[in-house]
C-alpha positions as CSV (number, residue, x, y, z in Angstrom):
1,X,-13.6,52.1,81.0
2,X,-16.8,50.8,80.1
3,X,-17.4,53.6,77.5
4,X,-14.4,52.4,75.5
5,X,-15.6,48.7,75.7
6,X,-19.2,50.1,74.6
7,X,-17.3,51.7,71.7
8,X,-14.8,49.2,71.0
9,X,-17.5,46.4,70.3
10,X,-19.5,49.2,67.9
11,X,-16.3,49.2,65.9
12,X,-16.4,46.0,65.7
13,X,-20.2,45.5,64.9
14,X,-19.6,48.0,61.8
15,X,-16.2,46.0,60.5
16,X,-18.7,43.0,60.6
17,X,-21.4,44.3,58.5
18,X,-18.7,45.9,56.0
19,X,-17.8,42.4,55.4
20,X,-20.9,40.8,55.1
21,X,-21.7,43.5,52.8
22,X,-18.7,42.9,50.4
23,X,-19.3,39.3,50.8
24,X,-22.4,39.5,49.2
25,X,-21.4,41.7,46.1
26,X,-22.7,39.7,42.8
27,X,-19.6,39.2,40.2
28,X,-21.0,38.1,36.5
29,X,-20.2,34.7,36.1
30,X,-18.4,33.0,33.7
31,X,-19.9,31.9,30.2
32,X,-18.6,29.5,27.1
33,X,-18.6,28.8,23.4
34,X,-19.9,26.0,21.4
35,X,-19.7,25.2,17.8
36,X,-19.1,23.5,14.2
37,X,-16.3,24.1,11.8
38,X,-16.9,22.2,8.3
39,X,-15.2,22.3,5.2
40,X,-16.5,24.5,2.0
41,X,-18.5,21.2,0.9
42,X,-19.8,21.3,4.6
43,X,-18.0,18.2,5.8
44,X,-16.7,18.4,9.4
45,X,-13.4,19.9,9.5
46,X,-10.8,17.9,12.6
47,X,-8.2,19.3,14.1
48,X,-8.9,23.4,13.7
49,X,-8.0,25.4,16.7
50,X,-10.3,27.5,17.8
51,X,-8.4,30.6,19.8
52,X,-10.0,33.8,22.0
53,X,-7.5,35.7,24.0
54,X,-8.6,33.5,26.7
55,X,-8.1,30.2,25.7
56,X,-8.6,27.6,23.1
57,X,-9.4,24.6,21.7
58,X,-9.3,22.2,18.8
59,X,-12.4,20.7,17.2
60,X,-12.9,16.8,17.3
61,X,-13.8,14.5,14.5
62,X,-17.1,15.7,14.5
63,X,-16.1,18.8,13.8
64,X,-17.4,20.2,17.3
65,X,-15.7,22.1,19.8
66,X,-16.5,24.0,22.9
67,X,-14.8,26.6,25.4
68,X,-15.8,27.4,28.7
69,X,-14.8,30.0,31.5
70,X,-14.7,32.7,29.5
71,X,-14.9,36.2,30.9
72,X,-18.7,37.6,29.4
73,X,-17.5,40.4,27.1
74,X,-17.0,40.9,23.3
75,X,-14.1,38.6,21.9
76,X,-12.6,37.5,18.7
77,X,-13.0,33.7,17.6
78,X,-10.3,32.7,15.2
79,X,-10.8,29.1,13.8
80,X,-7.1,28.2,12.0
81,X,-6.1,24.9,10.2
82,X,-3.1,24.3,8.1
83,X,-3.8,24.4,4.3
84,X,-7.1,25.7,5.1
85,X,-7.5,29.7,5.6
86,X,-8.3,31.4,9.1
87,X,-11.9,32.3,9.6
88,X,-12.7,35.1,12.2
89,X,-16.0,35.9,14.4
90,X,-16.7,38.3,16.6
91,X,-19.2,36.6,20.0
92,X,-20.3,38.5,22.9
93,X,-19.8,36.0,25.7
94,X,-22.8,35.8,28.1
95,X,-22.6,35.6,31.9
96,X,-23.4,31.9,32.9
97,X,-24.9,30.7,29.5
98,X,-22.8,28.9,27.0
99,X,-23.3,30.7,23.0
100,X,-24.0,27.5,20.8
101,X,-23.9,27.6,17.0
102,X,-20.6,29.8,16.5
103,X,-19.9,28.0,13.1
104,X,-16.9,28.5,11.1
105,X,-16.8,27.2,7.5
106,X,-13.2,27.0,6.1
107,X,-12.2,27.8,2.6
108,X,-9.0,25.5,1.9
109,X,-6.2,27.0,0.3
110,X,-6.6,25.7,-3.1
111,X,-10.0,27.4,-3.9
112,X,-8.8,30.2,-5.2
113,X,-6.0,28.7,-7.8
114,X,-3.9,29.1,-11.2
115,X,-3.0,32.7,-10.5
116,X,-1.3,33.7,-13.6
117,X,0.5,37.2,-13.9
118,X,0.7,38.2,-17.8
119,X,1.2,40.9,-19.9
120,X,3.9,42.3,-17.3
121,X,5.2,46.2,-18.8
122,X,6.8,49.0,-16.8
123,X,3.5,50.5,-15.8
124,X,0.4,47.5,-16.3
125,X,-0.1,43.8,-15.4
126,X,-2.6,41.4,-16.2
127,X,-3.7,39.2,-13.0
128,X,-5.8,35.8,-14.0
129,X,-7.3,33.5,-11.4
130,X,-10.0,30.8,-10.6
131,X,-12.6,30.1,-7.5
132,X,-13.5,26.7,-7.1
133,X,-16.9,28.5,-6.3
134,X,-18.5,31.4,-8.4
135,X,-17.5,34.1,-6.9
136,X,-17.2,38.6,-7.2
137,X,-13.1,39.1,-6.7
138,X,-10.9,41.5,-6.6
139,X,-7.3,42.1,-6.3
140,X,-5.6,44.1,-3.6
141,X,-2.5,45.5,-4.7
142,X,1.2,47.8,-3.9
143,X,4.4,48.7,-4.1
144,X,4.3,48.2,-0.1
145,X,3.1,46.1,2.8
146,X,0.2,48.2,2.8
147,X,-0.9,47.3,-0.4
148,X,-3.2,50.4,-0.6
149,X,-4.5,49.8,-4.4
150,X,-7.7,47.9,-5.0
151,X,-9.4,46.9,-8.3
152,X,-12.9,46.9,-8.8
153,X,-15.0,43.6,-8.2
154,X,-16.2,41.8,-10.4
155,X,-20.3,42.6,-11.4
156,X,-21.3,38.9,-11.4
157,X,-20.7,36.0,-9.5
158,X,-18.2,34.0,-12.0
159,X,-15.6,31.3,-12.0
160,X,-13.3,33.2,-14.0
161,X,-11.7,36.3,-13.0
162,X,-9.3,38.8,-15.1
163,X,-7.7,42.4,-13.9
164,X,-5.6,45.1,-15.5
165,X,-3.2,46.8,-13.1
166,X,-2.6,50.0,-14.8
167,X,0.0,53.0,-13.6
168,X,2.6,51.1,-12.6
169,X,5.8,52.5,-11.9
170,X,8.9,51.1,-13.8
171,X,11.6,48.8,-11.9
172,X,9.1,47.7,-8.9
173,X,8.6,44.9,-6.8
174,X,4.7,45.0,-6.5
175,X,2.5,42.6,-3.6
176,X,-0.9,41.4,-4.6
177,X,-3.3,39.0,-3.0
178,X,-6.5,37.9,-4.8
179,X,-9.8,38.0,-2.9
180,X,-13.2,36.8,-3.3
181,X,-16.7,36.4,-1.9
182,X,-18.9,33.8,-3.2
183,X,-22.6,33.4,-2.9
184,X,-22.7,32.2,0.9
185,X,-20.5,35.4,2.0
186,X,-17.6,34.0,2.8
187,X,-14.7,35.5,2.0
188,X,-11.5,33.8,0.1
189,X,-8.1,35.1,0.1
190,X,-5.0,33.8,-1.6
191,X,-1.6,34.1,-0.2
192,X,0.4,37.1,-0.3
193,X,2.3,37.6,-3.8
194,X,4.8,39.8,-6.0
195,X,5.8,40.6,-9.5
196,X,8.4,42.9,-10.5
197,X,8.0,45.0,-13.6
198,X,10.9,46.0,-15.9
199,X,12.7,49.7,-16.0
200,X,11.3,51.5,-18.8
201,X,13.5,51.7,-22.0
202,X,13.1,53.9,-24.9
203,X,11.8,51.5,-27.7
204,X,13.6,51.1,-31.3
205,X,10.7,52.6,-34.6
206,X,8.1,50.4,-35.9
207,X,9.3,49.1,-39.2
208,X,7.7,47.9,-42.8
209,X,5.0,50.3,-42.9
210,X,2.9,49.8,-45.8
211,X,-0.3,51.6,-46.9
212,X,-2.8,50.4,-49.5
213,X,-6.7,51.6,-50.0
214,X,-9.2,49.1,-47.9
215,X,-11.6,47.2,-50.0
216,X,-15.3,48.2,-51.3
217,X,-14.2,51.3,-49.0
218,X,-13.3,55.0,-48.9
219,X,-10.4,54.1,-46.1
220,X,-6.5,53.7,-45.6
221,X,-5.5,50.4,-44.9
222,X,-2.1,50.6,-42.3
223,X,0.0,47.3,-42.1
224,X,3.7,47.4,-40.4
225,X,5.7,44.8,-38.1
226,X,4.9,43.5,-34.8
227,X,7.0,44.4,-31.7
228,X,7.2,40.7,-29.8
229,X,9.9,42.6,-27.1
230,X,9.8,43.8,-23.3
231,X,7.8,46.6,-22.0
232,X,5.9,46.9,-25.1
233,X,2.7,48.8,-24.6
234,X,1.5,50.0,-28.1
235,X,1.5,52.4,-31.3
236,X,0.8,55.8,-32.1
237,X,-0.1,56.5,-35.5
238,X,0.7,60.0,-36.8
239,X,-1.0,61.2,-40.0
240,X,-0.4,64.7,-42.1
241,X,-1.3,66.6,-45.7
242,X,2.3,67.4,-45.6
243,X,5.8,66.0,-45.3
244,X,6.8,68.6,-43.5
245,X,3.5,68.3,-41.0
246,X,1.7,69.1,-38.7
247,X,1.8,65.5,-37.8
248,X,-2.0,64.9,-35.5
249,X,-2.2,61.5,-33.8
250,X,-4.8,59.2,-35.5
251,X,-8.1,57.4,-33.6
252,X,-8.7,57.7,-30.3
253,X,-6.0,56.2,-28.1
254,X,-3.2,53.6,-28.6
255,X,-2.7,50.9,-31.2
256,X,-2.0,47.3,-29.3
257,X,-2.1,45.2,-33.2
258,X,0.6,46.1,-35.5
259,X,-2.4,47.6,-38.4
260,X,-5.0,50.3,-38.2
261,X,-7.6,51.5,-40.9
262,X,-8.2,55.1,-41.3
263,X,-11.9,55.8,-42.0
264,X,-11.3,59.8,-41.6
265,X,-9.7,60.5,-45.4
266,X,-11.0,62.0,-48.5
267,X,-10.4,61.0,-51.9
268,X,-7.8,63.4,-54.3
269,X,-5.7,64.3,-51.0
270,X,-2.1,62.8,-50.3
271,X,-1.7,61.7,-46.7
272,X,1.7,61.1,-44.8
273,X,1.5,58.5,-42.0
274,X,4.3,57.5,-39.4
275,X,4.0,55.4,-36.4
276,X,6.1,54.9,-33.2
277,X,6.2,53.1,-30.5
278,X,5.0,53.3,-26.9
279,X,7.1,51.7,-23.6
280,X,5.0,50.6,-20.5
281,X,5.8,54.1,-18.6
282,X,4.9,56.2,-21.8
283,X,8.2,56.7,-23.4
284,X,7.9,57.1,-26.8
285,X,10.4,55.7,-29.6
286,X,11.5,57.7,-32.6
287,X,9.5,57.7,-35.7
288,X,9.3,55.2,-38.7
289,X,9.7,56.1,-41.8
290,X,7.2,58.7,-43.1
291,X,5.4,57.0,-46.2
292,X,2.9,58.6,-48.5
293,X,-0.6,57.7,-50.0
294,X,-3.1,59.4,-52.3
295,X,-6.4,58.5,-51.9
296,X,-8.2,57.5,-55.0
297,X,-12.0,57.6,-55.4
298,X,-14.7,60.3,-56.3
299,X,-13.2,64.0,-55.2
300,X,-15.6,65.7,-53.9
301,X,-14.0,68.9,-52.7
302,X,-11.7,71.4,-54.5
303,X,-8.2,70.4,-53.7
304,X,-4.8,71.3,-54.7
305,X,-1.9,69.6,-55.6
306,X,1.0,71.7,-55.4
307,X,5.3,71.0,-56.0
308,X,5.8,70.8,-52.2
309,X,4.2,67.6,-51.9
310,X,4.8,66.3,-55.6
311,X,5.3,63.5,-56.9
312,X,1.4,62.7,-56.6
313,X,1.0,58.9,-57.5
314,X,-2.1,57.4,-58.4
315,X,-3.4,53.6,-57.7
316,X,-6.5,53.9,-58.6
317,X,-8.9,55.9,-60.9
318,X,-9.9,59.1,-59.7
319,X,-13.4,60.7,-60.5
320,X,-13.7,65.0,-60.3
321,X,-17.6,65.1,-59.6
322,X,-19.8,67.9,-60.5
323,X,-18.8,71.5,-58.4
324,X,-15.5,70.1,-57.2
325,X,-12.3,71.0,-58.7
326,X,-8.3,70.0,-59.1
327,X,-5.8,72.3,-59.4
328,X,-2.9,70.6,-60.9
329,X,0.3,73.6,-59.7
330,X,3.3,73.9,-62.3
331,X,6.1,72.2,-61.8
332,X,4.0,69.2,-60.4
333,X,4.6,65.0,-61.1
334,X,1.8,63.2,-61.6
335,X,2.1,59.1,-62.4
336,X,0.4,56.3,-62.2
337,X,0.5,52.3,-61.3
338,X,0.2,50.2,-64.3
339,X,-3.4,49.5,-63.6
340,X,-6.0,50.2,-61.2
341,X,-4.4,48.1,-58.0
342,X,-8.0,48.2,-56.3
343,X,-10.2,47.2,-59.1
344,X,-11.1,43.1,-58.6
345,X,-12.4,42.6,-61.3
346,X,-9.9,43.3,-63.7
347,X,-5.9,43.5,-62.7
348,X,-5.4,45.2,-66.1
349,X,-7.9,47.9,-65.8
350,X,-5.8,51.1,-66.8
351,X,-6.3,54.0,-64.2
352,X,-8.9,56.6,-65.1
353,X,-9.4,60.3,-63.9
354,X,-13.0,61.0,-64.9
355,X,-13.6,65.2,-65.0
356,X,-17.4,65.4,-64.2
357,X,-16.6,69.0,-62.5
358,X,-13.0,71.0,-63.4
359,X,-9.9,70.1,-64.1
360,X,-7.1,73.1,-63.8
361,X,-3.7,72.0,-65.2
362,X,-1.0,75.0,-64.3
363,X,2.2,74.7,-66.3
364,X,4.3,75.5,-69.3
365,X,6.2,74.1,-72.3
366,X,9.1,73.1,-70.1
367,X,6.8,72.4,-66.8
């Protein structure tokens, strides 16, 4: 019997210790934050909540606020005011000290304003937008929630910013959001918006082509009528040595003005030019109407003008220099304006062809 009492009170010796032991466990204790939210022009900013997953707050007039018993860890700060836009930090809580200077600085909603959408085609967009502050922006962009597309920022801190969507699809609803940082790092954003751009139609041909020599200069002049309607997205010009073709686009891309001028010609050789035009997702119209031109000035190359391509009409004078030739085929037309159009200083000036080199005239009686 008094064995079992001797162990029974052991027991109870050890159960006591066990406890004093957990009693005297340390747990971290609780920390806080503490800070300033102002406004971009650094005025304090009443009335912002200030929100962990723990708890929050709202800042005074002062623009102060503070939380306390927080759990020490990492957590996210999100300062919120209506018309102003959510700011988020990321504080690491410390066990029984309270984090001071967790400042916010809220961007209201109107610094980033007049958002203008332009230009609108089946597959590009123009975006135009101001910062209150100078700023490098950007815009984020889709045909989705997810608005996957970015363009690239701007180089420079400016005022002004300008971007060209391109490769659009046709008949979309597209969301875009403008965003900027300016000079202090903070970062604006605009609400989320859309544009839709228009299904693609095959355009009507360009019309009132007209072709004349450029002045003081070895170069076709192309005029023809502007296109004012939807999804327009440019010209092609087409030029050839024949009516028949090979038709070759001209320059180096497409045509946005409704004229061109064609350096790339030589003097003695008939051109063909036709133009068409472009919709926003690439379709091309038909073509205008094909119309001629033969280059005057000095030939300096042997060329031929044969029947195929006759009549061969002259505006100008022409001059054969030395070791170039013209072959004239039979059964060719050749005629003239009634004086040199391209001459200023005299409209009367009758059109010359000056043979410094030779001059081969195939024919007959009859041809």
């Amino acid at each position: 019997m008094k064995k079992i009492r001797i162990f029974a009170i052991f027991l109870l010796i050890i159960a006591l210790m066990s406890h004093a032991g957990c009693m005297s466990t340390d747990k971290p204790a609780h920390g806080g934050l503490a800070g300033l939210v102002t406004d971009s022009s650094g005025n304090p900013l009443s009335g912002v909540k200030i929100a962990t997953t723990e708890a929050s707050t709202m800042s005074d007039v002062y623009g102060k606020w503070a939380l306390s018993s927080l759990q020490p860890q990492i957590t996210q700060v999100i300062a919120s005011r209506e018309n102003y836009q959510a700011q988020t930090r990321n504080v690491e809580v410390l066990s029984g000290e309270t984090v001071s200077g967790v400042n916010f600085s809220l961007p209201s909603d109107s610094e980033i304003y007049d958002i203008i959408v332009s230009d609108v085609t089946s597959s590009r967009a123009r975006i135009t937008f101001y910062t209150r502050f100078q700023s490098r922006a950007s815009i984020k962009y889709g045909a989705n929630a997810l608005m996957d597309k970015n363009t690239a920022a701007d180089a420079e801190l400016v005022f002004q910013h300008q971007y060209q969507l391109e490769g659009l699809t046709p008949a979309t609803t597209w969301k875009y959001q403008c965003l900027a940082t300016d000079k202090t790092g903070r970062t604006l954003a605009s609400d989320i918006r859309t544009f839709n751009t228009p299904a693609t139609t095959r355009g009507v041909s360009p019309t009132g082509l007209e072709l004349a020599k450029a002045a003081n200069s070895n170069a076709i002049q192309l005029k023809w009528n502007a296109d004012s309607s939807a999804d327009f997205a440019g010209f092609n010009i087409y030029r050839a040595q024949s009516v028949q073709g090979p038709f070759s686009l001209v320059g180096s891309g497409v045509v946005m003005q409704n004229s061109y001028l064609d350096n790339n010609v030589r003097p003695g050789v008939k051109y063909y030019y036709r133009i068409t035009r472009l919709s926003g997702s690439g379709d091309e119209s038909s073509p205008s109407t094909t119309e001629p031109f033969l280059m005057p000035g000095i030939l300096s190359e042997n060329v031929v003008w044969t029947v195929q391509e006759s009549p061969y009409y002259l505006t100008g004078d022409l001059i054969i220099a030395a070791n170039a030739s013209l072959v004239v085929d039979k059964g060719v037309t050749v005629s003239m304006a009634r004086g040199d159009q391209w001459d200023a200083d005299s409209a009367g000036d009758l059109i010359d062809i000056t043979v410094q080199g030779t001059l081969m005239v195939q024919g007959t009686t009859a041809q």
